[in-house]
C-alpha positions as CSV (number, residue, x, y, z in Angstrom):
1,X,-124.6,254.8,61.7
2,X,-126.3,252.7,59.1
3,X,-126.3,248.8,59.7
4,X,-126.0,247.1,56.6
5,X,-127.6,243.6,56.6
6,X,-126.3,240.7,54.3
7,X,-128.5,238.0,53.3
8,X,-127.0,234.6,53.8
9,X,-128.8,233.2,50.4
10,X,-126.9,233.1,47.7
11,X,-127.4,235.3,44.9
12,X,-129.9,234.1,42.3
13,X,-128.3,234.2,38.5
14,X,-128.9,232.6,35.2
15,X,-126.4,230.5,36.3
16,X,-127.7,228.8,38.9
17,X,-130.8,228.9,37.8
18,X,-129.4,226.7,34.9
19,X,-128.0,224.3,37.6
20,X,-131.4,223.9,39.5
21,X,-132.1,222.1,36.2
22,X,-129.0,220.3,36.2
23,X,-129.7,218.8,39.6
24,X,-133.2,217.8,39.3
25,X,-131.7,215.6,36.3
26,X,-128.9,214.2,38.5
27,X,-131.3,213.4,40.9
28,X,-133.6,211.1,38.7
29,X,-130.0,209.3,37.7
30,X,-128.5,209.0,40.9
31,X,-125.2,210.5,39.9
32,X,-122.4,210.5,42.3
33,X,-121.8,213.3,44.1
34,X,-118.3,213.6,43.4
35,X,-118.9,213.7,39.8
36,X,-121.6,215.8,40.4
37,X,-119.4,218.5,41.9
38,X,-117.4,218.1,39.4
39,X,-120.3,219.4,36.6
40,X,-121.4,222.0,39.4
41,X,-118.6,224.6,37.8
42,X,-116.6,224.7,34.8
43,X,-112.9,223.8,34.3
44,X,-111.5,227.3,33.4
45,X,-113.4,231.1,32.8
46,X,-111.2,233.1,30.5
47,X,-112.2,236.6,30.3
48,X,-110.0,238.9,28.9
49,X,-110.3,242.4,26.9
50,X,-110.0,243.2,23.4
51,X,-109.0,246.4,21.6
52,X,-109.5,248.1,18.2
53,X,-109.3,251.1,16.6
54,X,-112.4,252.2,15.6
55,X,-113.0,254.6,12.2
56,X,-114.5,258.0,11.7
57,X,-118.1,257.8,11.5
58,X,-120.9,260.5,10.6
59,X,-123.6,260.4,12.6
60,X,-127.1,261.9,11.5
61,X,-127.4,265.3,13.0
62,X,-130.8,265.8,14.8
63,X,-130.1,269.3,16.8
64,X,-129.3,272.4,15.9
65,X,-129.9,271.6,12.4
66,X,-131.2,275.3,11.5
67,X,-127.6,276.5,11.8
68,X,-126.3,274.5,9.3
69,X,-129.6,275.7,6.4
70,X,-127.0,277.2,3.9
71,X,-124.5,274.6,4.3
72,X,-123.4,273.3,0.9
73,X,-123.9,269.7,-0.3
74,X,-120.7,267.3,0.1
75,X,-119.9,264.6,-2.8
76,X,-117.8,261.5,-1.6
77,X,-117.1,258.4,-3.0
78,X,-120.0,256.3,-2.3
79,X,-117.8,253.1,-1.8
80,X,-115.8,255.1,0.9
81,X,-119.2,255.1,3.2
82,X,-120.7,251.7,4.6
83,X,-123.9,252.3,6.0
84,X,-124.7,250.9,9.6
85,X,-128.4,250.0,11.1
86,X,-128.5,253.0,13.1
87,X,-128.4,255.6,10.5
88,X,-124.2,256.7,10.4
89,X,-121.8,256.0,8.0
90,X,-118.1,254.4,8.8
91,X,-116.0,257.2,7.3
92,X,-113.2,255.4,4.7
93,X,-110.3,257.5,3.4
94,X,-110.8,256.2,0.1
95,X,-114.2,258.4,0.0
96,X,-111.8,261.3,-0.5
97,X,-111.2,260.5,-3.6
98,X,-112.6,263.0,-6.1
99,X,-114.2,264.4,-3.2
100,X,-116.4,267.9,-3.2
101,X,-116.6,268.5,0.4
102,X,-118.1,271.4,2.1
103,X,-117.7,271.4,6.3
104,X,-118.5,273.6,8.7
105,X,-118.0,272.9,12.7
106,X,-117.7,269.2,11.5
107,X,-121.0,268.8,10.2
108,X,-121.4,267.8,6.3
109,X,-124.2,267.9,4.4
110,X,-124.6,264.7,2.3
111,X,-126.4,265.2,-1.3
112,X,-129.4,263.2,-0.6
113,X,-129.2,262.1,2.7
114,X,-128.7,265.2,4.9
115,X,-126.8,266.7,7.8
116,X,-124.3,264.6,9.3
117,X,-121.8,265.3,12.2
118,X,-118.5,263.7,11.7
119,X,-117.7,261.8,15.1
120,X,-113.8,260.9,14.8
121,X,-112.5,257.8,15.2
122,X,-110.7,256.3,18.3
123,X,-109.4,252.9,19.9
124,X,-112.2,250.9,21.8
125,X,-111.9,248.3,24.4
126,X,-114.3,245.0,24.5
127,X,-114.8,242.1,26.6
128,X,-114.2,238.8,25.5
129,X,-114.7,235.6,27.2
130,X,-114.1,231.9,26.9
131,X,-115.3,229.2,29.6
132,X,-113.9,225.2,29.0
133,X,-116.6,223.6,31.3
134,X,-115.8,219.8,30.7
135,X,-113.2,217.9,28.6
136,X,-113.9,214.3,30.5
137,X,-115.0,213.1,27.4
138,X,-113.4,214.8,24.6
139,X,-112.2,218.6,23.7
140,X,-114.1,221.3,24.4
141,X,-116.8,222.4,21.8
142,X,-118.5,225.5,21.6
143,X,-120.0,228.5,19.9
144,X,-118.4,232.3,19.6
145,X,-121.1,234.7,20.0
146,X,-120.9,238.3,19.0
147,X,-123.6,240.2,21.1
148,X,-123.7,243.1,23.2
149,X,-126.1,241.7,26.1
150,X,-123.3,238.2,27.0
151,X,-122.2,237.8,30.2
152,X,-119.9,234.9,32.4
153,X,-123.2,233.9,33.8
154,X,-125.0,232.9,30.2
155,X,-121.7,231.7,28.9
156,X,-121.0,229.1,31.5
157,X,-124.9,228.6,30.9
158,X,-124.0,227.6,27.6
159,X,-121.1,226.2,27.6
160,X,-122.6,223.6,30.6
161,X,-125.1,223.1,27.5
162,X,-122.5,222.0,25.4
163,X,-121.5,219.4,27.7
164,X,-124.8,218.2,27.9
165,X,-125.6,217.8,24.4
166,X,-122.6,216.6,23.2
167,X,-123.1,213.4,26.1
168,X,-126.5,213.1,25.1
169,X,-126.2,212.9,21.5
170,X,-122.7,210.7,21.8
171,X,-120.5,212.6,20.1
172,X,-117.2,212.9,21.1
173,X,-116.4,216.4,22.2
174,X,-116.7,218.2,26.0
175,X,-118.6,221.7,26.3
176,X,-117.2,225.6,25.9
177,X,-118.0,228.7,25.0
178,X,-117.1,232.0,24.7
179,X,-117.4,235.3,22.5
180,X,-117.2,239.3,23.1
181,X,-119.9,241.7,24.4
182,X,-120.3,243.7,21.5
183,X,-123.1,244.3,18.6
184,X,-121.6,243.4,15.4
185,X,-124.2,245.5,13.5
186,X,-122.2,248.6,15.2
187,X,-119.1,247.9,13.5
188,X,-117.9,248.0,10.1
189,X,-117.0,245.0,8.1
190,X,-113.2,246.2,8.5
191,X,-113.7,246.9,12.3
192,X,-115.4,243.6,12.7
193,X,-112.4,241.8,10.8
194,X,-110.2,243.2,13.4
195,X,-111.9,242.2,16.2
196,X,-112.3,238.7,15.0
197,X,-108.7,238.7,14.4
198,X,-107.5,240.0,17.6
199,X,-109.4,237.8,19.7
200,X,-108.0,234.9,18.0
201,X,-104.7,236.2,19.0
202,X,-105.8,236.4,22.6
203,X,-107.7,233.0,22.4
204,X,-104.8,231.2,20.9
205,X,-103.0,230.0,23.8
206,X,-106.4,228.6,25.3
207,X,-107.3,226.2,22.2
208,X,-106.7,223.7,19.7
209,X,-108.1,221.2,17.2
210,X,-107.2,218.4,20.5
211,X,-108.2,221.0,22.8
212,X,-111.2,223.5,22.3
213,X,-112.9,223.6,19.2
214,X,-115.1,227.0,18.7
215,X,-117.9,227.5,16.2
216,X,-120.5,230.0,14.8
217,X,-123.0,231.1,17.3
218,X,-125.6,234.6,17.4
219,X,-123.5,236.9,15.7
220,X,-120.8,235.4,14.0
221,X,-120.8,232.9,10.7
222,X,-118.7,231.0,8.5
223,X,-116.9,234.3,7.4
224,X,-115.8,234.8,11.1
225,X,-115.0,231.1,11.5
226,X,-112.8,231.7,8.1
227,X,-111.1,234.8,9.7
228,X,-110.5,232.8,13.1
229,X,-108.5,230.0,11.2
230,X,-106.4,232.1,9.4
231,X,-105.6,234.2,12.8
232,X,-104.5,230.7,14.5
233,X,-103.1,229.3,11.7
234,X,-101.1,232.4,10.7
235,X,-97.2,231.6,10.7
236,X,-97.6,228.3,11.4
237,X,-95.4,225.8,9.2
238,X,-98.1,223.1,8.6
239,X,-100.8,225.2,8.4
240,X,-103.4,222.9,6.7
241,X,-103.4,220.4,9.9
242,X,-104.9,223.0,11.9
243,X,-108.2,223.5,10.1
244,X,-109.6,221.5,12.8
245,X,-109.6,224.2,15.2
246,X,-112.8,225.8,14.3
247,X,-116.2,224.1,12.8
248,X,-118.6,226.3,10.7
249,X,-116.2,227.3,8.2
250,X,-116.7,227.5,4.4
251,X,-116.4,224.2,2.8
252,X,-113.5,225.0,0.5
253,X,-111.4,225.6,3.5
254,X,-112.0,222.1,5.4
255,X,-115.5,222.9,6.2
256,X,-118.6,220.6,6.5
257,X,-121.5,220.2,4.0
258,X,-124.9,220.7,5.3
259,X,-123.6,222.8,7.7
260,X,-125.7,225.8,7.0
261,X,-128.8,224.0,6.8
262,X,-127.8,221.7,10.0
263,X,-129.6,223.6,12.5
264,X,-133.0,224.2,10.4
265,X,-132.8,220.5,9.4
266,X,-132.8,219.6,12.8
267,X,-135.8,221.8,13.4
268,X,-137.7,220.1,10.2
269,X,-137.1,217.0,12.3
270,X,-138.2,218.0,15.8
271,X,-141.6,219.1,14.2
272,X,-142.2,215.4,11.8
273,X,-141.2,213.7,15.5
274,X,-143.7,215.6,17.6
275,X,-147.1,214.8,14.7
276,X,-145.6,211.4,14.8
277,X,-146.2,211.1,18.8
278,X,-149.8,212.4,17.9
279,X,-150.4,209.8,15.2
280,X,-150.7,212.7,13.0
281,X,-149.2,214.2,9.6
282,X,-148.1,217.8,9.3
283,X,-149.9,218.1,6.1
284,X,-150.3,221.9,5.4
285,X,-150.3,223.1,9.0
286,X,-148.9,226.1,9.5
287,X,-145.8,227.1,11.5
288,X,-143.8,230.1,12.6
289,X,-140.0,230.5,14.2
290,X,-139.0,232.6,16.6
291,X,-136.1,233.3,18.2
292,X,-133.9,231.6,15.8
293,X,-130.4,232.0,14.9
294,X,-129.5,233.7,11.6
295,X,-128.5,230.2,10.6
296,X,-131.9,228.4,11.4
297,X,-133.5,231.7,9.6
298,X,-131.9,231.0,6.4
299,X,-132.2,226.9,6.4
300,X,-135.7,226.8,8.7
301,X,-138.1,227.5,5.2
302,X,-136.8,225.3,3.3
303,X,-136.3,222.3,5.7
304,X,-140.1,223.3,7.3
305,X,-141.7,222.6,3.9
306,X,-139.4,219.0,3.6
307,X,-141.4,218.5,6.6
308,X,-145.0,219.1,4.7
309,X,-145.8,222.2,6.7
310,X,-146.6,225.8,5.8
311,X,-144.4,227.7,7.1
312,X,-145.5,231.9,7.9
């Protein structure tokens, strides 16, 4: 017989990790303990799952090739292939049209491109989460974020975050935040539409524009904040007093200007505030950005050299 011995330590995660932080800080203020427990865990973890229906794909063929020498070249209708970062194609049935096609134990040969195996498609199942830490407040506010490596642990992480940074920057809104483990570059723009839309309809019940207001985060943009609204506000009879419900959304649909830019700008003003504790200039120093949000990619060049500084 083997003995199996449990530790009485509690595991170590991101988590609480992230609230080590949280009560050092409540330590320097002297916050009450009741409202400390209160910050310790969030008000609700929604996780749930979400399904779509993937397409055919053709995936590059990298055995066996030799068997397939004399295999004639296939002409489809470029528009009925999207290209995805790992080399495959998402199979569209429009490609069919006017179509020369040449198959042999599903494997095509594409002119110019090479062998392909054509993988069919099926329905897939994805995780999806949403955690409302603290509303005292106002409602919940909070990224969606699209990646394949989330988890409950980072996501309370960051919705806790959001709490913080709405309270510190007095702005009336609570923290939350959610999204689905998934890598967006893996999916079509059609596949992506239909998650986005199906995990509105799942989310629905759980938010509101006097509730929990998401927004764009690592993996999703304005276009998926656009596809959100319409998914919420879809059959509703006053439709255009929802648009609240989301931030990050294109400006002709109730969105915000400067929004793209907000993050970078924020950046631009982080570095003119740290040569300004140094009694310095940023002159033509240069400067580099990493780990930045698609967001802060775009608007960090631009709002680095508003700042004076080179940026590389």
């Amino acid at each position: 017989m083997v003995a199996k011995v449990v530790s009485g330590e509690p595991r170590t995660t991101i988590y609480t990790e992230a609230m080590e932080v949280f009560h050092r800080a409540a330590d320097l203020i002297g916050l009450d303990r009741r409202v400390r427990m209160e910050l310790e865990e969030p008000d609700y973890e929604h996780i749930f799952y979400v399904t779509v229906k993937l397409h055919t794909r053709l995936a590059p063929l990298t055995q066996d090739t030799d068997k397939f020498k004399d295999l004639a070249d296939s002409e489809l209708l470029p528009d009925g292939l999207e290209p995805l970062l790992d080399g495959s194609f998402v199979f569209k049935r429009r490609a069919l049209i006017g179509a020369n096609v040449a198959m042999r134990d599903g494997v095509v040969r594409l002119k110019g491109k090479g062998l392909y195996k054509v993988v069919p498609g099926r329905p897939e199942r994805f995780k999806a989460y949403r955690v409302q830490h603290n509303q005292a407040r106002a409602p919940y506010k909070g990224g969606i974020r699209f990646h394949q490596d989330v988890s409950l642990d980072l996501f309370k992480v960051l919705a806790a975050e959001m709490t913080w940074k709405t309270a510190i920057a007095d702005v009336p809104f609570g923290g939350g935040k959610g999204g689905i483990k998934v890598d967006p570059k893996s999916l079509s723009s059609e596949e992506l539409e239909a998650l986005t839309l199906r995990y509105m309809y799942r989310l629905k019940p759980l938010i509101g524009p006097d509730l929990d207001i998401p927004a764009p985060d690592v993996g999703t943009d304005g276009t998926i904040m656009g596809l959100l609204l319409r998914q919420y506000t879809d059959g509703e009879r006053e439709r255009h007093r929802l648009r609240g419900v989301v931030t990050g959304k294109d400006t002709r649909i109730g969105g915000s200007e400067g929004r793209v830019k907000a993050t970078g700008q924020g950046l631009a003003y982080c570095i003119q505030e740290w040569f300004a504790d140094r009694g310095a200039t940023p002159g033509s120093c240069p400067a580099s950005a990493r780990g930045c949000s698609p967001s802060t990619t775009r608007a960090a060049p631009s709002t680095i050299r508003t700042a004076s500084t080179r940026s590389i």
